[in-house]
C-alpha positions in Angstrom: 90.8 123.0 95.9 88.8 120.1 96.6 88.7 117.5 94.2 86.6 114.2 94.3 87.8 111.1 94.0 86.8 110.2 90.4 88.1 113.3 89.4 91.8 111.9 90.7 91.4 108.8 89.3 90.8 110.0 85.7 93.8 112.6 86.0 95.8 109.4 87.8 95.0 107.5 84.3 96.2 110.6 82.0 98.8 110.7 83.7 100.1 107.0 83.8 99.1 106.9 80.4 101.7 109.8 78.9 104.4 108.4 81.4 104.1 104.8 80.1 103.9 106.4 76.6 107.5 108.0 77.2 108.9 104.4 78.3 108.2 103.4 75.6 111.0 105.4 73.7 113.0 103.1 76.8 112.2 99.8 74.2 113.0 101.0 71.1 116.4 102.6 72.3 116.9 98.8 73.8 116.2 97.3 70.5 118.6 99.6 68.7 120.8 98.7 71.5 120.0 95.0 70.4 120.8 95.4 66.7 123.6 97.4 67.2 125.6 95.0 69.0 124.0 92.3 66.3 124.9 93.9 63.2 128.7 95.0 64.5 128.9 91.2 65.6 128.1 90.1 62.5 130.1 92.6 60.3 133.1 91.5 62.4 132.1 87.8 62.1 131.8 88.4 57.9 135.1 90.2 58.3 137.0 87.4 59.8 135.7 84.9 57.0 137.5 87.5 54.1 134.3 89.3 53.5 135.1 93.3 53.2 132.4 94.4 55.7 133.3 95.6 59.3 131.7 96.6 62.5 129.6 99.5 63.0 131.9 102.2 63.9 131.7 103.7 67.1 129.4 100.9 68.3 130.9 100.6 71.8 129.7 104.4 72.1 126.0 104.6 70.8 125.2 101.7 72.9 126.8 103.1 75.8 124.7 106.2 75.1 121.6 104.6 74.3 121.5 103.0 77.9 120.8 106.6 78.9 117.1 106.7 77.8 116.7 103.1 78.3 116.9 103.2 81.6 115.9 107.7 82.5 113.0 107.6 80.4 111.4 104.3 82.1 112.2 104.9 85.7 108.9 107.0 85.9 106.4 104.7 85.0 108.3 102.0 87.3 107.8 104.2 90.0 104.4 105.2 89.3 103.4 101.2 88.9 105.5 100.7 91.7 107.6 98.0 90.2 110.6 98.4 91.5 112.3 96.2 94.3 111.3 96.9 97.7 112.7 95.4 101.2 110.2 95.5 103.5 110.8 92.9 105.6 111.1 95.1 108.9 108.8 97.7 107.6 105.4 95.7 106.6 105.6 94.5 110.0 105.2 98.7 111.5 101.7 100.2 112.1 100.0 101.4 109.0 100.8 104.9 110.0 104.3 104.5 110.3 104.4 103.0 106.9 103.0 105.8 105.6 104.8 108.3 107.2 108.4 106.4 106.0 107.0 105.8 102.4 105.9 110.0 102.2 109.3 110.6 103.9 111.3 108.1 100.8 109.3 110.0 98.2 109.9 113.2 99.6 113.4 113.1 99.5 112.9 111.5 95.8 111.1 114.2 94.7 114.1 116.6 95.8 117.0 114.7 94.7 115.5 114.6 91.5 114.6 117.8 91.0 117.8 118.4 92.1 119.7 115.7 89.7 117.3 117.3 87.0 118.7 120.9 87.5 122.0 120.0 87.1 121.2 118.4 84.1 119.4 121.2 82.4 122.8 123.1 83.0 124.8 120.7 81.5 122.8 120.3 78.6 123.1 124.5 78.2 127.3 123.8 78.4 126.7 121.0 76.0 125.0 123.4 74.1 127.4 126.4 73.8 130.5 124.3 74.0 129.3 122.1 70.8 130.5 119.4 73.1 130.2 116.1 70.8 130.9 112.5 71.8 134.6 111.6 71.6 135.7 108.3 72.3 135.4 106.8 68.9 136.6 109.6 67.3 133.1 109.9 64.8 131.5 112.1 67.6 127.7 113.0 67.7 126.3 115.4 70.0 125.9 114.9 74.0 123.1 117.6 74.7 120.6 115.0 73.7 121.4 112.6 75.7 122.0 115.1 78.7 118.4 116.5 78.1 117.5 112.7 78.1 118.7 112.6 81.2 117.5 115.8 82.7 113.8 115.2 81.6 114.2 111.5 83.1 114.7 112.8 86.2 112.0 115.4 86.5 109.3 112.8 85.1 110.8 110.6 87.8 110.8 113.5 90.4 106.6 114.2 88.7 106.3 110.3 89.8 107.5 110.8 93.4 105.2 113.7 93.9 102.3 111.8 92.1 103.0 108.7 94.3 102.4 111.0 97.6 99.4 112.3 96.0 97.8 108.5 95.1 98.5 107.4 98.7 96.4 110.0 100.4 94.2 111.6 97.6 92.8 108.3 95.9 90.4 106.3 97.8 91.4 102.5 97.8 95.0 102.9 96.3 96.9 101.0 98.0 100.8 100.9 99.0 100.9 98.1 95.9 100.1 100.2 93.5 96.5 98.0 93.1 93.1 99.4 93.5 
């Protein structure tokens, strides 16, 4: 199947568009991250002065579970924008080619560990599932399959971004190893 460039471009934009749109959960599970640890602060603060409030219970535990899609459901689009950190300061100075062929080589193996990573998760979530496995630290409990799904989907959008990142570099005219056009 041979599709022109334009035609790549406009599916490259859908698709950067519905991956950024899924990060987005990432910053409102980061605000509730934020006013969670505000509001049990502050009930603990208003406890101290003789006020009967308290903390949020099991606060400790919903932020350490909201970190999940903070940082599963945004690692897509970082890859896709390539904004993560990269050292290349052996590397930029290779050939072209050999850039290339190490940069298909990293996102190859991304796109299988991923997969992989997002497998495993899938199973989990199905034990999570049929054990009615619920959080236990603070003894309140909510359900984990969420967050395992979270994390399962996370990994295959990121896996999706590996494979899309192979297909920009040598289907899209003028993309660059920036991410720029």
């Amino acid at each position: 199947m041979n599709f022109s460039n334009t035609t790549l471009e406009k599916v490259d934009r859908v698709i950067v568009k519905i991956i950024k749109s899924i990060s987005y959960i990432s910053g409102v599970c980061l605000v509730g991250i934020m006013l969670t640890a505000f509001f049990n602060v502050l009930g603990e603060k208003l406890k101290v002065l003789g006020i009967p409030v308290s903390g949020i219970p099991a606060s400790t535990e919903i932020i350490q579970y909201l970190h999940i899609p903070v940082v599963f459901l945004a690692a897509a689009y970082v890859t896709l924008e390539r904004g993560h950190t990269r050292i290349d300061m052996i590397s930029s100075k290779f050939p072209t080619i050999l850039q290339k062929i190490f940069n298909t080589f990293g996102n190859i193996c991304g796109i299988l560990i991923c997969a992989f990573i997002s497998q495993r998760g899938f199973l989990q979530m199905s034990k999570y599932i049929k054990r009615k496995q619920m959080s236990s630290v603070s003894g309140i409990g909510f359900p984990l399959w969420p967050f395992a799904l979270i994390l399962a989907v996370g990994f295959a959008l990121l896996s999706f971004s590996f494979l899309w990142c192979i297909i920009r570099q040598y289907g899209i005219k003028g993309f660059n190893e920036g991410g720029d056009r």
